[in-house]
C-alpha positions as CSV (number, residue, x, y, z in Angstrom):
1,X,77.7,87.6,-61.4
2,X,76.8,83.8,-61.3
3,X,73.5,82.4,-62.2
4,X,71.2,81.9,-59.1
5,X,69.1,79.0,-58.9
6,X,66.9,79.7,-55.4
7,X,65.6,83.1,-57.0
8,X,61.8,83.1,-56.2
9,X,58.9,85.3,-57.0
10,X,58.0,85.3,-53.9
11,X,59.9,83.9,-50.8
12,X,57.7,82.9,-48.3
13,X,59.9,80.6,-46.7
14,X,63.1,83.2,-45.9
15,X,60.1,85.7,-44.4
16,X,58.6,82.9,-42.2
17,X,62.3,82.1,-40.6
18,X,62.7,85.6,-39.9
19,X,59.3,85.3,-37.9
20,X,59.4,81.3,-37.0
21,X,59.6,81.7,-33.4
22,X,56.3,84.1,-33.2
23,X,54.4,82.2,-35.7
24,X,55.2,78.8,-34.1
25,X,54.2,79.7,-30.3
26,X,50.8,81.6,-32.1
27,X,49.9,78.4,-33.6
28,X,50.7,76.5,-30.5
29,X,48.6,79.0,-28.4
30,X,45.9,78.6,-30.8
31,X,46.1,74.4,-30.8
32,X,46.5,74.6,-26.7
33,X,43.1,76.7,-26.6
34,X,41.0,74.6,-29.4
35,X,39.5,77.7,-30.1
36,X,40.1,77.0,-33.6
37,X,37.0,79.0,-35.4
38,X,35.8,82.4,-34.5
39,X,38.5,82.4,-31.1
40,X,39.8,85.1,-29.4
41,X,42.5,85.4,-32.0
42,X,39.8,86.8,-35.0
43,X,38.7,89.0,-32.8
44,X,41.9,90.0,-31.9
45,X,42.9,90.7,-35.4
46,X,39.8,92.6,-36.5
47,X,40.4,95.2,-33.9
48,X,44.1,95.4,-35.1
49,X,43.2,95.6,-38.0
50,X,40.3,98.9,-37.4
51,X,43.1,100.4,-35.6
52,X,46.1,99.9,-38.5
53,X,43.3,101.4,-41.2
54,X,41.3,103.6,-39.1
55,X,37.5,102.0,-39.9
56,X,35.1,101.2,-37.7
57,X,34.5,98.2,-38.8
58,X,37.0,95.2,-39.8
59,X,34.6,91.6,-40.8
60,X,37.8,88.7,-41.7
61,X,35.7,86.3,-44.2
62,X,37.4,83.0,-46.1
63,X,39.5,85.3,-48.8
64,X,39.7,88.1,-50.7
65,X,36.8,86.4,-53.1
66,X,34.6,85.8,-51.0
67,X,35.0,89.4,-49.5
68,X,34.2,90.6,-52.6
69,X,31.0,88.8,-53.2
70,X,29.7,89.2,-49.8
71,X,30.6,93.1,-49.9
72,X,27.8,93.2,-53.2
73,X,25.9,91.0,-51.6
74,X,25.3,93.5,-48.7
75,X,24.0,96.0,-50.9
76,X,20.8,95.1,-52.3
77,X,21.1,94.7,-55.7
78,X,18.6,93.2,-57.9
79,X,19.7,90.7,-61.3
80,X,20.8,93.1,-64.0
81,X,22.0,95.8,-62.2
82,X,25.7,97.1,-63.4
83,X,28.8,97.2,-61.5
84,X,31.4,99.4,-63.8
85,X,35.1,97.9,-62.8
86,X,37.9,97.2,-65.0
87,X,38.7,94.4,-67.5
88,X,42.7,94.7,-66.3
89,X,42.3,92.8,-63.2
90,X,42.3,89.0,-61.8
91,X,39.3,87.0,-62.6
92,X,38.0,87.3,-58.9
93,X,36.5,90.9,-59.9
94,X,34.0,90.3,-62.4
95,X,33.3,86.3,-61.3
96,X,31.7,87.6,-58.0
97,X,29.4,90.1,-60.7
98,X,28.2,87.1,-62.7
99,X,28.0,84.8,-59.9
100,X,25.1,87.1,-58.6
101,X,23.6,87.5,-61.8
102,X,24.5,91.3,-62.0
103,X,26.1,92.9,-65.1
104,X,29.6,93.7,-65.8
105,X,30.5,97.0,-67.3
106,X,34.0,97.3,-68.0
107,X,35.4,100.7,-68.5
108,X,39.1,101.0,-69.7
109,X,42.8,101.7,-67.4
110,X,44.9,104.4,-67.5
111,X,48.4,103.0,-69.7
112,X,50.6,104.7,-67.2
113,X,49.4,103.3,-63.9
114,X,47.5,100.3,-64.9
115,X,44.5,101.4,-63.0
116,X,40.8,102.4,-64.2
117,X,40.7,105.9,-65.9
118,X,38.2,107.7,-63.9
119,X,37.7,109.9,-66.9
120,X,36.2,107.1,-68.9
121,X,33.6,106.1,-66.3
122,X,30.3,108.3,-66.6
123,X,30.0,107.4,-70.2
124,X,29.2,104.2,-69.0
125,X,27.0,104.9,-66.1
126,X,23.3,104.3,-67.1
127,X,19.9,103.8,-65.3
128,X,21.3,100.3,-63.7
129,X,24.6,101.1,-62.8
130,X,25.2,100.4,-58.6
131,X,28.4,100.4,-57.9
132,X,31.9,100.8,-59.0
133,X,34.9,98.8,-57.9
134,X,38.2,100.0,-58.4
135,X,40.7,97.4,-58.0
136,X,43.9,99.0,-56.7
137,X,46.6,96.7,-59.1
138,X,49.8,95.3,-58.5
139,X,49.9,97.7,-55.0
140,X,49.0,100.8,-57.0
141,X,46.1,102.9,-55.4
142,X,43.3,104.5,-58.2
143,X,42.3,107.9,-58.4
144,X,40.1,107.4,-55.6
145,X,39.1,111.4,-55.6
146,X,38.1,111.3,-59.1
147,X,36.4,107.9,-58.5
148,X,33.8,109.2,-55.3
149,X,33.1,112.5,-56.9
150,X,31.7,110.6,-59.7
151,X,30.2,108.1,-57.2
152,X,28.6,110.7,-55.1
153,X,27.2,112.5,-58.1
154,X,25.1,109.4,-59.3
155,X,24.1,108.1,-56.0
156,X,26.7,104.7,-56.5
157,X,28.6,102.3,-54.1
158,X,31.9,102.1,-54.5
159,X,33.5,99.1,-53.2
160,X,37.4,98.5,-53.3
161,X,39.5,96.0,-54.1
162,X,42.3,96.1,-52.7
163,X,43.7,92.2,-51.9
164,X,47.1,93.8,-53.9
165,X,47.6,97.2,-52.1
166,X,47.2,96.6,-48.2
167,X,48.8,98.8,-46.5
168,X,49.2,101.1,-49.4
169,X,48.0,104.7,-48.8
170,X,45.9,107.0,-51.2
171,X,46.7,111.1,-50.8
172,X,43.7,113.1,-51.7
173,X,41.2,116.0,-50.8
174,X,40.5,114.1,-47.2
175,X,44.6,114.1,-46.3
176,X,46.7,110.7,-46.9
177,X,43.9,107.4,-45.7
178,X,44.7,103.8,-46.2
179,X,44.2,102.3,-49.2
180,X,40.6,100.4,-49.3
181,X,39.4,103.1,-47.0
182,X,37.5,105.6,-49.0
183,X,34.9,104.0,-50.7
184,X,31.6,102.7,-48.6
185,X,33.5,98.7,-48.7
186,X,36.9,97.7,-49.1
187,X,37.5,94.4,-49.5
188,X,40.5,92.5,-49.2
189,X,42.5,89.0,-49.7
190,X,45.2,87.8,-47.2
191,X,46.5,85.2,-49.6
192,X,49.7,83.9,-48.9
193,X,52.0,85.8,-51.2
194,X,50.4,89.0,-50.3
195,X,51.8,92.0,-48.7
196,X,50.0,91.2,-45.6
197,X,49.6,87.1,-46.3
198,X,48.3,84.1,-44.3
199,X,49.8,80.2,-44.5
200,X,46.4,79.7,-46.1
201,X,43.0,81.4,-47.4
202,X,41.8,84.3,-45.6
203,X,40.2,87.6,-46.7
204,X,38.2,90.9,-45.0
205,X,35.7,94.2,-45.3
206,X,36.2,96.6,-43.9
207,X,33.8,99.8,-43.7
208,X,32.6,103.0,-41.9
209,X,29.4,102.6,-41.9
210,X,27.4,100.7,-39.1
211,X,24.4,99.0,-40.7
212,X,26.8,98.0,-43.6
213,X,28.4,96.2,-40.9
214,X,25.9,94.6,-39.5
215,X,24.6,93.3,-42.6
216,X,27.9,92.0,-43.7
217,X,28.5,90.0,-40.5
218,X,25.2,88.7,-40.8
219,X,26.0,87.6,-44.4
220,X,29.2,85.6,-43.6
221,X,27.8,83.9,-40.8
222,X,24.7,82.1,-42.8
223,X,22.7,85.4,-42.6
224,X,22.7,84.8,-38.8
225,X,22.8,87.4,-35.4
226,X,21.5,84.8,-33.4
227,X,22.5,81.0,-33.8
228,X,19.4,79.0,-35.9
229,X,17.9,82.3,-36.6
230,X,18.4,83.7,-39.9
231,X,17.6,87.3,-41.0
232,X,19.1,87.3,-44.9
233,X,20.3,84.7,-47.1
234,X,24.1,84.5,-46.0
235,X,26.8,82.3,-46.7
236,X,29.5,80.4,-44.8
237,X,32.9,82.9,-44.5
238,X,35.4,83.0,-41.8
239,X,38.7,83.5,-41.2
240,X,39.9,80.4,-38.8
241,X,41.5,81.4,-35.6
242,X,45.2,80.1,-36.2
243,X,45.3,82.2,-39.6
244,X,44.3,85.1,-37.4
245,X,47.4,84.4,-35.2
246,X,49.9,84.5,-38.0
247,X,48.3,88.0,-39.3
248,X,48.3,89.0,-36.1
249,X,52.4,88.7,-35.9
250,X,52.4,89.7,-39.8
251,X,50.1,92.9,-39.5
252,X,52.6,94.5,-37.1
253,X,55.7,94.2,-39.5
254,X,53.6,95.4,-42.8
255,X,54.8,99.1,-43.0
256,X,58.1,97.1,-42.5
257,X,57.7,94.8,-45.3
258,X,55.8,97.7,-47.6
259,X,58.7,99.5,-47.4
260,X,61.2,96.9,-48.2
261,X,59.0,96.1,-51.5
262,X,59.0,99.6,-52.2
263,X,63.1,100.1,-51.6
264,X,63.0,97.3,-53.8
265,X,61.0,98.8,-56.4
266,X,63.5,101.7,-56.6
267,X,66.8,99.6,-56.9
268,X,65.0,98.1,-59.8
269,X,63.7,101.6,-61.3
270,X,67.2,102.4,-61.1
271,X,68.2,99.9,-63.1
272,X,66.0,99.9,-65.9
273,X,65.5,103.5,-66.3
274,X,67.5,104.0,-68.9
275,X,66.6,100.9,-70.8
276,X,64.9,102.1,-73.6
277,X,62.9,99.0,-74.7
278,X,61.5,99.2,-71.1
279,X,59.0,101.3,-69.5
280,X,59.4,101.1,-65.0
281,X,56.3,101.5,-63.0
282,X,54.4,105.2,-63.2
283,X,53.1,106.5,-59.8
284,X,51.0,109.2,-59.3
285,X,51.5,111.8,-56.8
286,X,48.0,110.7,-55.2
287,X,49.5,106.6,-54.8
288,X,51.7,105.3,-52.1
289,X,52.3,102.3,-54.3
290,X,53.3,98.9,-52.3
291,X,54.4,96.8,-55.2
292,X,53.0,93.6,-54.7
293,X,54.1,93.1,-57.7
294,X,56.8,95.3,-59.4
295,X,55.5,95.2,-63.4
296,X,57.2,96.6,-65.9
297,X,56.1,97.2,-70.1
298,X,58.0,94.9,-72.6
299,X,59.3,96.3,-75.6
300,X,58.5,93.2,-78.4
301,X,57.6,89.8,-78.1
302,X,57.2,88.8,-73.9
303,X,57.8,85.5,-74.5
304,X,61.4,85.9,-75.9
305,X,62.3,87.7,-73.1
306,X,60.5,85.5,-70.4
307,X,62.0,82.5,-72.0
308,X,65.6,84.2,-71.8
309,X,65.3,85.2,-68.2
310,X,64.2,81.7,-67.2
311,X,66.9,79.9,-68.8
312,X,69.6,82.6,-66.2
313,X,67.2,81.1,-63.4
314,X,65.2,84.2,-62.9
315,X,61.2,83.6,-62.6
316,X,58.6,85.5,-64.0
317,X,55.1,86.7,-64.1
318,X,52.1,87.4,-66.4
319,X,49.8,89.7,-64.2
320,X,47.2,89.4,-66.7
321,X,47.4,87.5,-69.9
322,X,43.8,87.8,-71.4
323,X,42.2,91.0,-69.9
324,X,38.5,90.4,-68.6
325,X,36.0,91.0,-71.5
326,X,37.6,88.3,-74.1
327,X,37.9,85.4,-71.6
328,X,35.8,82.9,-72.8
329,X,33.6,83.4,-70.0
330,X,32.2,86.9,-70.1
331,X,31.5,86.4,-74.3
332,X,28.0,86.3,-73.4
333,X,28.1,90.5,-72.2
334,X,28.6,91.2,-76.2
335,X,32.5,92.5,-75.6
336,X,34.6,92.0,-78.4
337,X,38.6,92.4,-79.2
338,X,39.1,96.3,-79.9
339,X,36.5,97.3,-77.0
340,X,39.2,98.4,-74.5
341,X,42.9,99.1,-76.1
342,X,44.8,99.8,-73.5
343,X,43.6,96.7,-71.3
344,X,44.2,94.6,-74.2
345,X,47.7,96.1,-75.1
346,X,49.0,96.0,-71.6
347,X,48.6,92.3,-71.2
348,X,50.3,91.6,-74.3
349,X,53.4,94.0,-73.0
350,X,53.6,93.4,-68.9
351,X,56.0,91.2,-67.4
352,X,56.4,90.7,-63.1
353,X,59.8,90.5,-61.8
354,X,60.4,88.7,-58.6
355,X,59.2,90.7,-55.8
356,X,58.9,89.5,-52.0
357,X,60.1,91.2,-48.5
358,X,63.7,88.9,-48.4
359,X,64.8,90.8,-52.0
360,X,68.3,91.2,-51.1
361,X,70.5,93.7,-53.6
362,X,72.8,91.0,-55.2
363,X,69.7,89.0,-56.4
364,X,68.6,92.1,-57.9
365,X,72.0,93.2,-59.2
366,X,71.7,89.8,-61.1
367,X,68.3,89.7,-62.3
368,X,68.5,94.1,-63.7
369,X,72.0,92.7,-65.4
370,X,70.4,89.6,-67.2
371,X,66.6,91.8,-68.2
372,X,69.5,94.7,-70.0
373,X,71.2,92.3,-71.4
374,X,68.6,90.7,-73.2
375,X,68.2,93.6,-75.1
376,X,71.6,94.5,-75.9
């Protein structure tokens, strides 16, 4: 098989084509109308939105960050209160924590599925503990069962992040709900090169529960109801009417393009399963993983392998290099090297493969035949 130059991560550019003619006449519609911020098109795409996860309540914000913050935010929390999450996640999780002067309290993943290990979390819960956020990686839905029985038992918020696993389902004790949908928030990113992704920044909350709402609409718009009149301290997050238009046209093809990640996900499995220096994605009967990212555990030293693969032409990812409590950032919590093995082990070992709705099977055929043969 000859070496392919054009392999992408992600290939943003063959999904728009297959799309160009809705996108282009959206964006046209939106320019014709001027209606650029908070236009018929946001609110078009909220209610979409409600319907495609059955909540009551979609709020679009500026991205997945922000939805985060504005989602603790709405809960009342005082400085130094603790919000448990995980240390295996993108920086977005615990910045949001320190940002509003709260506490991080990490508590470790499970090695199989990458996600926080419920059964680690009520050591950790004290006096000051609020909330939990599980953070639903690389399209891979948490034990979201485990997680609100624990929740409900200590009288905690549980707010999800899900900006990887859109459109993603968790199958538990209430039947099969959309990922993001269980907890009292979920929270997530429409970042380009996500499963659901704008040409730009863009994020959402979503929730059940009516006053929640309120207060987070209030919060993105300046902590307003009423123009000039302010009820809480807010901030400025909205998602701009022609971003809304694309996700419109996007939001009805996401099954679509889940399942094409996910038959993507199984050519690969198929091709590494007997690799034994490899270990293929876990999924637990209770996740309908999406794959945003398909990540698999690297026997040895990553870099030799990442180096190797580049050299065929074939990109790669480090989804995450340096788990959350040894960034140089969060040294001031007291967390040292050793505190969380797994965390720390797993971003020494993963490696991302490309992964993106255009995957066709000879691109795959060539990238399974270079990672084996790295090792042979």
């Amino acid at each position: 098989m000859v070496k392919d130059s054009n392999i992408q991560m992600v290939d943003l550019a063959a999904q728009y084509k297959a799309i160009k003619a809705e996108v282009d006449e959206a964006i046209e519609g939106v320019i014709n109308s001027s209606a650029f911020i908070n236009g018929p098109e946001v609110k078009s795409f909220s209610s979409e939105l409600e319907q495609y996860l059955n909540v009551k309540h979609v709020i679009p914000c500026g991205n997945g960050t922000d939805a985060l913050q504005i989602a603790l935010m709405g809960l009342d929390l005082e400085p130094g209160d603790e919000i448990i999450t995980t240390p295996f996640t993108f920086i977005a999780t615990g910045e949001v924590i320190s940002l509003l002067k709260l506490k991080p309290v990490f508590v470790d993943i499970n090695p199989d599925n990458f996600t926080i290990d419920p059964s680690l979390i009520e050591e950790k819960i004290s006096s000051k503990t609020k909330v939990i956020i599980p953070v639903h990686l690389y399209g891979q839905a948490c034990n979201m069962d485990a997680i609100m029985q624990i929740a409900n038992k200590h009288n905690l918020f549980v707010v999800e992040d899900t900006a990887q696993a859109l459109g993603g389902k968790f199958v538990g004790e209430n039947g099969v709900v959309r990922t993001g949908t269980s907890g009292h928030i979920g929270c997530t990113s429409f970042f380009p090169s996500k499963n659901l992704g704008c040409f730009g920044d863009g994020g959402a909350l979503f929730t059940n529960d009516d006053l929640l709402a309120e207060k987070i609409r209030m919060i993105c718009n300046h902590g307003s109801k009423v123009k000039y009149y302010h009820q809480v301290v807010g901030v400025n997050s909205r998602l701009d009417s022609m971003q809304a238009a694309i996700l419109r046209i996007k939001l009805r093809k996401l099954d679509e393009y889940c399942q094409a990640r996910r038959k993507a996900a199984d050519i690969y499995n198929e091709g590494f399963k007997n690799n034994p220096h490899l270990k293929i994605p876990v999924v637990p009967s209770y996740s309908h993983h999406v794959f945003h990212q398909y990540t698999l555990v690297a026997e040895g030293d990553r870099t030799n392998l990442q180096a190797f693969l580049k050299d065929k032409g074939i990109p790669s990812m480090i989804y995450y290099p340096v788990p959350l409590h040894i960034q140089q950032a969060y040294q001031s919590y007291g967390y040292s090297k050793g505190d969380f093995p797994h965390s720390e082990l797993l971003s020494d070992k993963v490696i991302s493969l490309p992964m993106h709705t255009e995957l066709d099977a000879q691109t795959q055929a060539y990238i399974i035949e270079q990672v084996n043969s790295f090792y042979n």
